[in-house]
SETIMAR-913235 format. One record per residue (C-alpha): residue number from 1; residue in one letter; chain; x negated, y negated, z negated. Coordinates in steps of 0.25 Angstrom, whole numbers. Example, Ala and Ser with C-alpha at 12.3 -4.5 7.8 and 13.67 -1.06 7.14 Angstrom:
[atom 1,'A','A',[-49,18,-31]]
[atom 2,'S','A',[-55,4,-29]]
END
This chain:
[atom 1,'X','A',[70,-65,81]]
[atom 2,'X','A',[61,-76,84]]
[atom 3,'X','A',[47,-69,82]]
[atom 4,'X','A',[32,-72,86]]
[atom 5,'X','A',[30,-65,100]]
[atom 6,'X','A',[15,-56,96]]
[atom 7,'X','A',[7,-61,109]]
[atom 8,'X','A',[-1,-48,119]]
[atom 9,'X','A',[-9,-48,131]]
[atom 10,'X','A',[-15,-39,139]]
[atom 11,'X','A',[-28,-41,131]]
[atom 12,'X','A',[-20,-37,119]]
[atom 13,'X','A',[-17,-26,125]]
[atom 14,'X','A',[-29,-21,132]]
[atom 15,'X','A',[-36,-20,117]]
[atom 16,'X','A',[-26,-13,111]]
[atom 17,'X','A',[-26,-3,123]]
[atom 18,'X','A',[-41,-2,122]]
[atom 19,'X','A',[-40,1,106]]
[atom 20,'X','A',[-29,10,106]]
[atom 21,'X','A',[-26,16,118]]
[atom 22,'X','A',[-40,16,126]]
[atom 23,'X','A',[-35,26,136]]
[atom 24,'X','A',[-25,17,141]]
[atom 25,'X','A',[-34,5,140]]
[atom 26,'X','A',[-40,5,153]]
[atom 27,'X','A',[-28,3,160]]
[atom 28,'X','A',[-22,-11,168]]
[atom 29,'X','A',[-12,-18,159]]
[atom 30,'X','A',[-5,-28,162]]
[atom 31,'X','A',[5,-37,153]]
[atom 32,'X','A',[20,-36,159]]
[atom 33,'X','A',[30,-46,158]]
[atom 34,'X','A',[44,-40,151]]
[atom 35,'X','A',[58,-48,147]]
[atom 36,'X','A',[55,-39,135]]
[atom 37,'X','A',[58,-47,121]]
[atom 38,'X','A',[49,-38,111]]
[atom 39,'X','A',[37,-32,120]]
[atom 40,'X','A',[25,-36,129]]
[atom 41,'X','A',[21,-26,139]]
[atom 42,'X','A',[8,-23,146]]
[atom 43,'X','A',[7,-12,157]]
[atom 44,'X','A',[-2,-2,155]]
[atom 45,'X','A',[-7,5,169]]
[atom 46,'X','A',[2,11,177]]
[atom 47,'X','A',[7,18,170]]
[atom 48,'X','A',[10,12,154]]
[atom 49,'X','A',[15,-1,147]]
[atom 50,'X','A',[10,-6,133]]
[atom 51,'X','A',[21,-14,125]]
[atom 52,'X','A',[19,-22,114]]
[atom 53,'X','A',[29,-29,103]]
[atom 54,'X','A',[27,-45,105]]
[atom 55,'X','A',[38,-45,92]]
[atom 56,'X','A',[37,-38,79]]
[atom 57,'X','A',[53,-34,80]]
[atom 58,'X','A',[48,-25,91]]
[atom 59,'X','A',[38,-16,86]]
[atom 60,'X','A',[46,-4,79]]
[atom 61,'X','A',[53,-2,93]]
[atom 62,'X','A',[38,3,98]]
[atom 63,'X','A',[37,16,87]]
[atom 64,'X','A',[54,17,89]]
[atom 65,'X','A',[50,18,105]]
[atom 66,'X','A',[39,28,102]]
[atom 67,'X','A',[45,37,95]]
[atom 68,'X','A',[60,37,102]]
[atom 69,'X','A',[58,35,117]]
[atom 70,'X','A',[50,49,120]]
[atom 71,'X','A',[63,56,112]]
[atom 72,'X','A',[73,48,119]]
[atom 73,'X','A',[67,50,134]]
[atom 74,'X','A',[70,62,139]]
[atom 75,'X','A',[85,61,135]]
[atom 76,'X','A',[85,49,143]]
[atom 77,'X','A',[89,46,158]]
[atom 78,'X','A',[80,34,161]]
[atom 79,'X','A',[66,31,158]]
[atom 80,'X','A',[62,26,144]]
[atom 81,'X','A',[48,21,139]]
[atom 82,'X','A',[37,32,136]]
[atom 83,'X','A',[29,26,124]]
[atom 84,'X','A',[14,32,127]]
[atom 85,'X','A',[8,25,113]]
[atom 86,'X','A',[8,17,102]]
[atom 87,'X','A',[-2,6,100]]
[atom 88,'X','A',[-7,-2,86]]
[atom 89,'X','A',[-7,-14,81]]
[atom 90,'X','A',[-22,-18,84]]
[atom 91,'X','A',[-28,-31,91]]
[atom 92,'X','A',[-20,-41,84]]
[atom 93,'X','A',[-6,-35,89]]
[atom 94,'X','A',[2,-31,77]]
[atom 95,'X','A',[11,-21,81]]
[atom 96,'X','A',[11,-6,89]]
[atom 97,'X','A',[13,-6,104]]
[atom 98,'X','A',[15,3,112]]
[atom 99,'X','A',[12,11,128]]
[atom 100,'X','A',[21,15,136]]
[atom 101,'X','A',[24,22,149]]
[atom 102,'X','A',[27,12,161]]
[atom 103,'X','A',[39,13,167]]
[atom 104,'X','A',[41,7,181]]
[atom 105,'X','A',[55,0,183]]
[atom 106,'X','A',[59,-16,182]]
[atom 107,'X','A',[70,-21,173]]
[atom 108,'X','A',[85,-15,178]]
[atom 109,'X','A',[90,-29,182]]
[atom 110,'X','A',[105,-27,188]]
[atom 111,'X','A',[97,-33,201]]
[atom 112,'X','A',[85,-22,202]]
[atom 113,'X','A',[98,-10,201]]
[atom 114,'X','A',[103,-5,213]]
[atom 115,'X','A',[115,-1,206]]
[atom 116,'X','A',[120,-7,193]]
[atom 117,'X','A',[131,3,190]]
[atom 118,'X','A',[121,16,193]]
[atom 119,'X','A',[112,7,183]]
[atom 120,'X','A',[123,6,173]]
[atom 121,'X','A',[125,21,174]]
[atom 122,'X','A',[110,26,173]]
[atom 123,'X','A',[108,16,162]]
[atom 124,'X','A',[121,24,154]]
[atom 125,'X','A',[116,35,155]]
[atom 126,'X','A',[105,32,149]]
[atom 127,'X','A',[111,26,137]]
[atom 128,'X','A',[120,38,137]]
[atom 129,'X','A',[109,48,135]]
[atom 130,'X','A',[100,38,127]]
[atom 131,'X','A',[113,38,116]]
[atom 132,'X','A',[115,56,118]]
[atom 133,'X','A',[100,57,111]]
[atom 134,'X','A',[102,61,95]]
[atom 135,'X','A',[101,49,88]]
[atom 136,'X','A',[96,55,75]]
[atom 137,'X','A',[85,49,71]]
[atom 138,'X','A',[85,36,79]]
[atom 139,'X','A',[82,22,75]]
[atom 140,'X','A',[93,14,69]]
[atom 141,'X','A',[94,1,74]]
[atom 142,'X','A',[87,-10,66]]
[atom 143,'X','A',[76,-21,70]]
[atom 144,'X','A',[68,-12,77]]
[atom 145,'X','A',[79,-12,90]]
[atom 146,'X','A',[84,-26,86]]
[atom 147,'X','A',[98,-19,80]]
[atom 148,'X','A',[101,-14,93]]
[atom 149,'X','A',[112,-4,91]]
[atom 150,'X','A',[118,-10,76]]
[atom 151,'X','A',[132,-14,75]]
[atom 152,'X','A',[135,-27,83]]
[atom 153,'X','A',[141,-32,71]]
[atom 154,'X','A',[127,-33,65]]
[atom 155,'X','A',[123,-45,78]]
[atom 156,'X','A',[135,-53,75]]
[atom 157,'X','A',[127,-65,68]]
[atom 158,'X','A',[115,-65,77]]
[atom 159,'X','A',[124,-65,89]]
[atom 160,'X','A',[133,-74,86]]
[atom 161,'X','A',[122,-84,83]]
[atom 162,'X','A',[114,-81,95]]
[atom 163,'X','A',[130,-84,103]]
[atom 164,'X','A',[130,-96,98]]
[atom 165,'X','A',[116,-100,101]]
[atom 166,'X','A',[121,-98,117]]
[atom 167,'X','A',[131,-110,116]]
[atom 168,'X','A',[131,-114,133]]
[atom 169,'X','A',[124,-104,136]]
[atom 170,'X','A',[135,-95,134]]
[atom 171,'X','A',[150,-96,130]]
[atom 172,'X','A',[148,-94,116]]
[atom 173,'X','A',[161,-92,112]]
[atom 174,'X','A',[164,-80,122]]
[atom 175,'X','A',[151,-74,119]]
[atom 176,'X','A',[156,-75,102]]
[atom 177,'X','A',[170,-68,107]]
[atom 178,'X','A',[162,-56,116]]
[atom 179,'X','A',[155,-53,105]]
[atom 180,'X','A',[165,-53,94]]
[atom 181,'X','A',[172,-43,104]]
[atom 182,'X','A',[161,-33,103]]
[atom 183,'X','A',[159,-34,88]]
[atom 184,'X','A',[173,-32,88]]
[atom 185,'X','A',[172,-20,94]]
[atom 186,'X','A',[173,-9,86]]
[atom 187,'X','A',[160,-3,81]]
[atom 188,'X','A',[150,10,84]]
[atom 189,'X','A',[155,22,76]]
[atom 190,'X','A',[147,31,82]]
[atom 191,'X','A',[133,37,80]]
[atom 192,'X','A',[123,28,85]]
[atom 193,'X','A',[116,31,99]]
[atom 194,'X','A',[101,30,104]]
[atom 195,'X','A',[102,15,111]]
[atom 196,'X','A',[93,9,119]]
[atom 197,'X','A',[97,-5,113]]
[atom 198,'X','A',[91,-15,124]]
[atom 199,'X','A',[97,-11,138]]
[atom 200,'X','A',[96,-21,147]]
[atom 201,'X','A',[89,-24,159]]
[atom 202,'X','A',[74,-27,155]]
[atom 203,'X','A',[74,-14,147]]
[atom 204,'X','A',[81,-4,161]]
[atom 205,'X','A',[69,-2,171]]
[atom 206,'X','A',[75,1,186]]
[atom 207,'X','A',[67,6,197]]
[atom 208,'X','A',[71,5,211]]
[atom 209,'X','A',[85,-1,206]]
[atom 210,'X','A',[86,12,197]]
[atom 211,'X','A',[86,13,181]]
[atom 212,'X','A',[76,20,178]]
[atom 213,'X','A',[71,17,162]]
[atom 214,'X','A',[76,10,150]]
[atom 215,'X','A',[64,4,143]]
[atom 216,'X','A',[63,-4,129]]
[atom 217,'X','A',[70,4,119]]
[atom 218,'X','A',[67,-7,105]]
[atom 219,'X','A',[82,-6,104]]
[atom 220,'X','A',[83,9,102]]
[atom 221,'X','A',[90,14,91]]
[atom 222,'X','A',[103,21,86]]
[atom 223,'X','A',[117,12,87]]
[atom 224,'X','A',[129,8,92]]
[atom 225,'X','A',[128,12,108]]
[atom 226,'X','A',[134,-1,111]]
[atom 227,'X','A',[120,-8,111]]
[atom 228,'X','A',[116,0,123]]
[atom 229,'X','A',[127,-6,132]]
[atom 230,'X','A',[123,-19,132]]
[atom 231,'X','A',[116,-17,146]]
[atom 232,'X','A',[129,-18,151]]
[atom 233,'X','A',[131,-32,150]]
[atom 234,'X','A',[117,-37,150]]
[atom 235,'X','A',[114,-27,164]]
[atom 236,'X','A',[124,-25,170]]
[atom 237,'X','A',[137,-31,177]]
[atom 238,'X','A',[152,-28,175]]
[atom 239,'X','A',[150,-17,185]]
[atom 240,'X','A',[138,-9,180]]
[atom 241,'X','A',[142,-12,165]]
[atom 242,'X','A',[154,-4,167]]
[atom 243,'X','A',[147,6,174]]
[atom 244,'X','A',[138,8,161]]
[atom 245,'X','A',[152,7,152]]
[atom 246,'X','A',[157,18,159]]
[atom 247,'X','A',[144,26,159]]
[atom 248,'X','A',[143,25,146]]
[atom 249,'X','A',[158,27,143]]
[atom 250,'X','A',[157,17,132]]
[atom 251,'X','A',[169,13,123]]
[atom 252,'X','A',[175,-1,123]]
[atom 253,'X','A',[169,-4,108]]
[atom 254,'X','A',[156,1,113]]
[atom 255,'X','A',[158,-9,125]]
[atom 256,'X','A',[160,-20,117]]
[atom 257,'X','A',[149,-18,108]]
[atom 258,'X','A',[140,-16,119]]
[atom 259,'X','A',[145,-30,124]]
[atom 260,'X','A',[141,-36,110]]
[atom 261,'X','A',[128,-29,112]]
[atom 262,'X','A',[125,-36,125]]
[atom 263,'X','A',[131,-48,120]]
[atom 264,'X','A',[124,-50,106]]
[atom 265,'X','A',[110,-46,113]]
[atom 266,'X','A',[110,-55,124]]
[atom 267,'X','A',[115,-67,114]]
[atom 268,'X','A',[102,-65,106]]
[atom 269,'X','A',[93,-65,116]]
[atom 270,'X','A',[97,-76,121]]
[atom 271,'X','A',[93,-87,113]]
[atom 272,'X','A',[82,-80,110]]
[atom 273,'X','A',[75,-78,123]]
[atom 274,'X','A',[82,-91,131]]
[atom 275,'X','A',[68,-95,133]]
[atom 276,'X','A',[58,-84,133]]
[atom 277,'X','A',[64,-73,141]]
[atom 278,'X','A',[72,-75,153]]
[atom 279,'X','A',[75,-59,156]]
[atom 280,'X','A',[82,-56,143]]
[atom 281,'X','A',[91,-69,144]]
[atom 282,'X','A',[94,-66,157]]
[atom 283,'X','A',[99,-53,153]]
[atom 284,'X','A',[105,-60,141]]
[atom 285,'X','A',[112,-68,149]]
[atom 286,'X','A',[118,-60,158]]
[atom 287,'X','A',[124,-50,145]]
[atom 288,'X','A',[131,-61,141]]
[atom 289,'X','A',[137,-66,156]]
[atom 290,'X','A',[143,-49,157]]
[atom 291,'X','A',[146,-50,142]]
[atom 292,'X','A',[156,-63,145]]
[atom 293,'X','A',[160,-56,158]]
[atom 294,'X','A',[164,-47,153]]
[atom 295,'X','A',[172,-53,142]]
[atom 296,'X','A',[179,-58,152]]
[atom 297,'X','A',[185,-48,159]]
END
């Protein structure tokens, strides 16, 4: 996973605007700070945001985005990027990028919510709708959404070694037992569902304490609908997470998978980011505090 970060800068930017996109290129722009693992981004104006891969894994969710995102939206309930173009590799930056609409809203923290459960429920019925769109077509999951969506079983190695790695950090052994629980669990039979892949807070935009967009869609793909409940422990509390069960009307295996889910993602991000990025181990974190809550009980 380990991988040289590509480095941008506004100057960066600035040429590759002015080469390729001159009618954008007079506008202010400004290099915002994000929790996000695979992308820096610049706004554009007012009105637009550039983004860029800073890691190769992330560039084929750029042309995925493009050519999914206008299809998906208006079956959807919440607001979801609107890609306006494509950029080149030119100017010593290897790979495409990418302009999109700005969308106004600040990460949908359980503290910036004024009502978690109302949350819970606007953020089902998004998935709701999201997994009613035909899935013909869609992408399979596979490296380009970091195998959101596969069978769990198919995580087992990578998160048993990354449990182990959190030895008094966590208690390793009732991590080992919550997730044997979920790959015990009794598979996905069904078709596979359009899945977001990556719900949690730094990917739900709230405005005036409101949901209003769910942004970021590298994860999406075609799978196992388990993968999109794991916002119910890395979000919310005991309350609101049953809120979202119910809305959802999810079976007990899906449950449990979704646990794993939670579980196994926050186990290897953990690590990983200990020391670079305080937003995603703090989310980390606290997926594994409801996961073990909820073990117990």
């Amino acid at each position: 996973m380990h991988e040289h970060e590509v480095n941008t800068s506004e100057d960066l930017v600035q040429r590759l605007l002015d080469l390729q996109f001159p009618e954008y290129a007079h506008l202010p722009l400004k290099h915002l700070e994000s929790s996000g693992t695979d992308h820096r981004m610049y706004r554009l104006g007012e009105d637009l945001v550039v983004r860029l891969p800073k890691v190769s894994w992330a560039t084929p969710q750029m042309g995925k985005e493009h050519h999914w995102l206008p299809r998906l939206a208006p079956h959807l309930p919440l607001t979801i990027p609107t890609p306006v173009a494509q950029g080149v590799p030119a100017e010593g930056y290897p790979w495409n990028w990418s302009i999109y609409k700005w969308i106004e809203g600040e990460n949908a923290t359980l503290d910036r919510m004024s009502d978690s459960c109302q949350t819970a429920r606007k953020l089902a019925e998004f998935v709701l709708a999201l997994q009613s769109i035909d899935p013909t077509g869609g992408p399979l999951p596979g490296d380009h959404n970091f195998g959101r969506g596969v069978p769990l079983q198919m995580r087992d190695g990578m998160t048993r070694h990354n449990i182990s790695q959190l030895e008094g950090w966590f208690d390793v052994q009732a991590l080992t037992d919550a997730w044997e629980r979920a790959l015990n669990a009794p598979v996905w039979e069904g078709e596979g569902v359009w899945l977001h892949g990556d719900l949690q807070a730094g990917n739900l935009l709230a405005k005036n304490g409101t949901l209003h967009a769910v942004i970021d869609f590298g994860g999406l793909a075609i799978g196992d609908p388990a993968c999109d409940l794991m916002v119910a422990w890395n979000l919310f509390d005991a309350k609101s997470r049953q809120v979202y069960r119910q809305a959802l009307g999810v079976d007990n295996a899906t449950w449990e998978r979704g646990k794993g889910w939670a579980l196994s993602v926050a186990v290897v991000a953990l690590p990983y980011y200990r020391h670079t990025n305080p937003g995603l181990v703090a989310i980390s974190e606290y997926a594994l505090q409801q996961v073990l809550a909820d073990a117990e009980t």
